[in-house]
LUMSEMAR-569154 format. One record per residue: residue in three letters; chain; z, x, y of N, C-alpha, C in turn. Coordinates in Angstrom, 2 decimals, always signed. Layout:
+------+------+---------+---------+---------+---------+---------+---------+---------+---------+---------+
: voke : zati :     n.w :     n.u :     n.v :    ca.w :    ca.u :    ca.v :     c.w :     c.u :     c.v :
+------+------+---------+---------+---------+---------+---------+---------+---------+---------+---------+
:  ALA :    A :       Z :       X :       Y :       Z :       X :       Y :       Z :       X :       Y :
...
+------+------+---------+---------+---------+---------+---------+---------+---------+---------+---------+
//
This chain:
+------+------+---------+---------+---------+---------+---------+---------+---------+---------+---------+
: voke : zati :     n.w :     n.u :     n.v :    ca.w :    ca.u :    ca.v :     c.w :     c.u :     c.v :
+------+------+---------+---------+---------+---------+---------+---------+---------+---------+---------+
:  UNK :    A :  -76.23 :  -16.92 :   -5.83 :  -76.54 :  -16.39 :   -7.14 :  -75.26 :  -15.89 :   -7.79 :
:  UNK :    A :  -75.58 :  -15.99 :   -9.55 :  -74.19 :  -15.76 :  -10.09 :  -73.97 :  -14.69 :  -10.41 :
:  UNK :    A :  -72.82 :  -13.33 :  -10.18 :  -72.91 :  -12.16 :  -10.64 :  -73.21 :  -12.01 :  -12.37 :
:  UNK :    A :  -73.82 :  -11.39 :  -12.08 :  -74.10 :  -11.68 :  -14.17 :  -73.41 :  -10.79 :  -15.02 :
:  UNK :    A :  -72.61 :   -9.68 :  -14.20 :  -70.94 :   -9.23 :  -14.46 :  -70.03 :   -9.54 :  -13.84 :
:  UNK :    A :  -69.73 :  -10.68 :  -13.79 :  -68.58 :  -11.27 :  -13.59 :  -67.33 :  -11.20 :  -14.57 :
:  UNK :    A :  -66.44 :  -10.63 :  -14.19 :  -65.43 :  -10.92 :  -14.94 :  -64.73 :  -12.19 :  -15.41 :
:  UNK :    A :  -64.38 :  -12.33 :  -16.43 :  -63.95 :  -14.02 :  -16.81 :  -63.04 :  -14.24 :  -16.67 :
:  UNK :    A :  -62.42 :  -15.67 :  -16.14 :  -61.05 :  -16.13 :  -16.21 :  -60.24 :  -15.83 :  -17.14 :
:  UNK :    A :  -59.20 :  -15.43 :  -17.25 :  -58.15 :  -15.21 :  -17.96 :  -57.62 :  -16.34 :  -18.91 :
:  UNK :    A :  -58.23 :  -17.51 :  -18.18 :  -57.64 :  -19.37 :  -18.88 :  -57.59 :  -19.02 :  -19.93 :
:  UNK :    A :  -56.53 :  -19.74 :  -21.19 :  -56.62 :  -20.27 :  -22.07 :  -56.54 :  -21.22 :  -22.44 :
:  UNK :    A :  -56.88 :  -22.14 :  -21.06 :  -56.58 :  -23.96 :  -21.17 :  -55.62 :  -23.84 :  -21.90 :
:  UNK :    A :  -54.51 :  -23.59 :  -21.20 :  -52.90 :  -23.87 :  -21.65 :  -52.53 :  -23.83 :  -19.89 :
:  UNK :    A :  -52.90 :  -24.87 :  -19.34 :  -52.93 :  -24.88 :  -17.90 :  -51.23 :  -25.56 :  -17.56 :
:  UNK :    A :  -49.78 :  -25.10 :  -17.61 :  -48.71 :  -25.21 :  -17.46 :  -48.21 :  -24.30 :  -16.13 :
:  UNK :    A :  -48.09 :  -24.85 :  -15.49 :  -47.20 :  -23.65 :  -14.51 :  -45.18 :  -23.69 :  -14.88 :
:  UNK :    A :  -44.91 :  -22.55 :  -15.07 :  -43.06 :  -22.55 :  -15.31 :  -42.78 :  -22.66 :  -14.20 :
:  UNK :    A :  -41.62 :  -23.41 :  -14.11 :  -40.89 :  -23.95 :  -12.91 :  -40.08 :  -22.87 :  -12.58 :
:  UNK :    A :  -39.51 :  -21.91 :  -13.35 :  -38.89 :  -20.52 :  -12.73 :  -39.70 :  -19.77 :  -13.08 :
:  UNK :    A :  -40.69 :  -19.52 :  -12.88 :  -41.73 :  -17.97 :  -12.57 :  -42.69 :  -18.60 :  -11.81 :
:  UNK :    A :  -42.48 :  -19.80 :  -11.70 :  -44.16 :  -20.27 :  -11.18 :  -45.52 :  -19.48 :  -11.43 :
:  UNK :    A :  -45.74 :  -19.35 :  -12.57 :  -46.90 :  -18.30 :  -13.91 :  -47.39 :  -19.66 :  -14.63 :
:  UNK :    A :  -48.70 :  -19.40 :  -14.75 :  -48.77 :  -19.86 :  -15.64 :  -48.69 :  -19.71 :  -16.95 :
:  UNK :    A :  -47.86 :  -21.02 :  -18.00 :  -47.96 :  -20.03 :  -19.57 :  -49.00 :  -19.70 :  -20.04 :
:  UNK :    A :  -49.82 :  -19.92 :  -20.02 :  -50.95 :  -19.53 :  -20.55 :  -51.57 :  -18.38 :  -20.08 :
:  UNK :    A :  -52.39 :  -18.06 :  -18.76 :  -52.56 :  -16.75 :  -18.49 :  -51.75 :  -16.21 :  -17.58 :
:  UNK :    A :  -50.88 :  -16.61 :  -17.35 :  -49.90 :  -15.57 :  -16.08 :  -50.29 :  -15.67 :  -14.77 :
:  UNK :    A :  -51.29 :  -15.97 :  -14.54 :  -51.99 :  -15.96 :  -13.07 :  -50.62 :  -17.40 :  -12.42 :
:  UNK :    A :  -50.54 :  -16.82 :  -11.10 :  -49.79 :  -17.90 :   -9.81 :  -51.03 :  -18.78 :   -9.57 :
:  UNK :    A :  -50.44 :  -20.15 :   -9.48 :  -50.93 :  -21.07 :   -8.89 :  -51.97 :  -20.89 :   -7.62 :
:  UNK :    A :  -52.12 :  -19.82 :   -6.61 :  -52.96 :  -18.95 :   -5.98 :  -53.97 :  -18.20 :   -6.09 :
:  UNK :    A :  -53.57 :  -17.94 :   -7.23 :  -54.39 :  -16.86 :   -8.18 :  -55.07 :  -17.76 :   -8.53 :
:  UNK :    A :  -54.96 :  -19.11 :   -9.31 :  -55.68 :  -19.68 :  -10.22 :  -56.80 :  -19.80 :   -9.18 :
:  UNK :    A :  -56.27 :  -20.76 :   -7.97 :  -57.02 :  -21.47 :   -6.93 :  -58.20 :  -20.07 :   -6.77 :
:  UNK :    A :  -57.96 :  -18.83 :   -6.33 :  -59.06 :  -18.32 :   -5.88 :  -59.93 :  -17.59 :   -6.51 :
:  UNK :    A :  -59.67 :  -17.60 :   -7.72 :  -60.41 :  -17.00 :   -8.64 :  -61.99 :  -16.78 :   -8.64 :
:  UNK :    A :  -62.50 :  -18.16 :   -8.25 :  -63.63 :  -18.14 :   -8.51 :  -64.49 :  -17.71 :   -7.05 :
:  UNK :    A :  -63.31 :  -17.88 :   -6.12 :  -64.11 :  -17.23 :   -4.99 :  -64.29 :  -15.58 :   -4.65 :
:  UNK :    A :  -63.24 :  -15.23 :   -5.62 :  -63.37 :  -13.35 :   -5.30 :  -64.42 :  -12.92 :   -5.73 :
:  UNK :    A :  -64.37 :  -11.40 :   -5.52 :  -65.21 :  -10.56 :   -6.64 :  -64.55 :   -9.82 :   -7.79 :
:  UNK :    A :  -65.30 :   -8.47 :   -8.12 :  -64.07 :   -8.42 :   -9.56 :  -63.08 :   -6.98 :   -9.23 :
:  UNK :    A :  -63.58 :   -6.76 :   -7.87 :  -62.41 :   -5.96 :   -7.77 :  -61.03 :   -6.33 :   -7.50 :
:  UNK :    A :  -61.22 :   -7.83 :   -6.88 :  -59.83 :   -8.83 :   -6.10 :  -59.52 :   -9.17 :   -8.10 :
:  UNK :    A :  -60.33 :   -9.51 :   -8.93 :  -60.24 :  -10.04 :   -9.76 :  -59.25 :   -9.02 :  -11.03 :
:  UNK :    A :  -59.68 :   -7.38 :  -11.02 :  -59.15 :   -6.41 :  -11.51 :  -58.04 :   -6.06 :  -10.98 :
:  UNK :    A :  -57.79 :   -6.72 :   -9.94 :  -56.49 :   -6.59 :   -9.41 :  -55.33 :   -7.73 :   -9.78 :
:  UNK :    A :  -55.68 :   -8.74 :   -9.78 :  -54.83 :   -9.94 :  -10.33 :  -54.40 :   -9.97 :  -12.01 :
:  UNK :    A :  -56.01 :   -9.32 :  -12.54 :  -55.68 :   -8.95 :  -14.07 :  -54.50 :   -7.91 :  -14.18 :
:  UNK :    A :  -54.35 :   -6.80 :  -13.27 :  -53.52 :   -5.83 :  -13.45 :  -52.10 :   -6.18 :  -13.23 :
:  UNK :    A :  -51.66 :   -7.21 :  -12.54 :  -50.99 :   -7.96 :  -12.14 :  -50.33 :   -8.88 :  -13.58 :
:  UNK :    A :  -51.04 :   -9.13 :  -13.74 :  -50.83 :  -10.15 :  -14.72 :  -50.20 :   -9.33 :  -16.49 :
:  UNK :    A :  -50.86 :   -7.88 :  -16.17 :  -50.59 :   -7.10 :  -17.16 :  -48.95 :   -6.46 :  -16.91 :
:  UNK :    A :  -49.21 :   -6.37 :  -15.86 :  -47.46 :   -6.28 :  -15.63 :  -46.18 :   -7.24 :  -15.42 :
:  UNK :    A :  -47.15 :   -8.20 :  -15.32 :  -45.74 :   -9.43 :  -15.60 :  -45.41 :   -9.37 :  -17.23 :
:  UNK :    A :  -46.74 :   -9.66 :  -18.35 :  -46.23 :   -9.90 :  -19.53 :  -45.48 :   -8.47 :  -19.79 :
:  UNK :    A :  -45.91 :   -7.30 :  -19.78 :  -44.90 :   -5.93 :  -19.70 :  -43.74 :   -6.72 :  -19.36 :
:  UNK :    A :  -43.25 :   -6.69 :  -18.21 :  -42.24 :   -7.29 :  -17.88 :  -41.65 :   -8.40 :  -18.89 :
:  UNK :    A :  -42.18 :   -9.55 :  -18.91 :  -41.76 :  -10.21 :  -20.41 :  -41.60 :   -9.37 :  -21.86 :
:  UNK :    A :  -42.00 :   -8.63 :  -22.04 :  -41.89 :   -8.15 :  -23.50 :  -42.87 :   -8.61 :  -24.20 :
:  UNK :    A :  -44.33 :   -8.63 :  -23.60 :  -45.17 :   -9.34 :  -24.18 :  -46.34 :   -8.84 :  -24.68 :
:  UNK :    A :  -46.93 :   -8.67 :  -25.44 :  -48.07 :   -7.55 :  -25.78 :  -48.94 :   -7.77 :  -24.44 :
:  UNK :    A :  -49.61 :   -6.26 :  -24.31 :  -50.48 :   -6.60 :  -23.18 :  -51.41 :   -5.08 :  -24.17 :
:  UNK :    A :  -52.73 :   -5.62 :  -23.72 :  -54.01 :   -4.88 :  -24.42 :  -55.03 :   -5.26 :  -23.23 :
:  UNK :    A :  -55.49 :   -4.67 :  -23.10 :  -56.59 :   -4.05 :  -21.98 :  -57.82 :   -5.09 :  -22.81 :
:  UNK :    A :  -58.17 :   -5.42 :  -23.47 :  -59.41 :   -6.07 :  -24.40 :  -58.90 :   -7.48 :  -24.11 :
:  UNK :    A :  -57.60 :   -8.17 :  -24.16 :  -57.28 :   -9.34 :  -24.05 :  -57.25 :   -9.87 :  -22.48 :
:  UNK :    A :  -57.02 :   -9.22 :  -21.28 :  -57.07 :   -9.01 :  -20.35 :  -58.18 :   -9.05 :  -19.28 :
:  UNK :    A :  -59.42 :   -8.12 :  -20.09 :  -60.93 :   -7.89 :  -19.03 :  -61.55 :   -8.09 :  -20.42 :
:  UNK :    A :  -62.65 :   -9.07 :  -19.90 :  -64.04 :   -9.03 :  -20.87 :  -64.71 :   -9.49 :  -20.15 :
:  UNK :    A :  -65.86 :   -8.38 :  -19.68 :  -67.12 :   -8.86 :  -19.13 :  -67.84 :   -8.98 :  -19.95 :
:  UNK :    A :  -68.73 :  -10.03 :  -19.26 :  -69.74 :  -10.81 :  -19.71 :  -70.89 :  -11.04 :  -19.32 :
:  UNK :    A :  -72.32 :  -10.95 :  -20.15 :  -73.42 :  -11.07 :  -18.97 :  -73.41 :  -12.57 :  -19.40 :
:  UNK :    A :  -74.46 :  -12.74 :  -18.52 :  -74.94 :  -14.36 :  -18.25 :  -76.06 :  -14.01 :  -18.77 :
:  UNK :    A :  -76.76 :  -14.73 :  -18.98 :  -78.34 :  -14.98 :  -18.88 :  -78.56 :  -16.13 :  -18.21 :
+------+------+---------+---------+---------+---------+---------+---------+---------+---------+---------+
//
């Protein structure tokens, strides 16, 4: 059964990995990250987001808490 708060992928189908950060451009997540995404829960998942909030920091990149986590129910 599907959590019906699941947190959502970060994707922006801009699926590129950089050859020096190995990130993807699009959401920042590692090639690892991408792979297990769908098998965590959302605490492994709030953790990779937080992750990801500190790489673009690190870039100089806007980072907003709303662009980052949006749960979602299912029906």
């Amino acid at each position: 059964m599907t959590d019906p708060l699941a947190i959502e992928s970060p994707c922006i189908s801009v699926c590129v990995l950089d050859d020096d950060t190995g990130f993807c451009k699009g959401c920042w997540r590692t090639r690892d990250e991408v792979a297990i995404w769908s098998r965590v829960d959302n605490v492994t998942r709030l953790e990779i987001l937080e992750r990801l909030r500190q790489r673009r920091r690190a870039a100089g990149l806007p980072v907003g808490r709303d662009r980052l986590v949006n749960l979602r129910r299912k029906s």
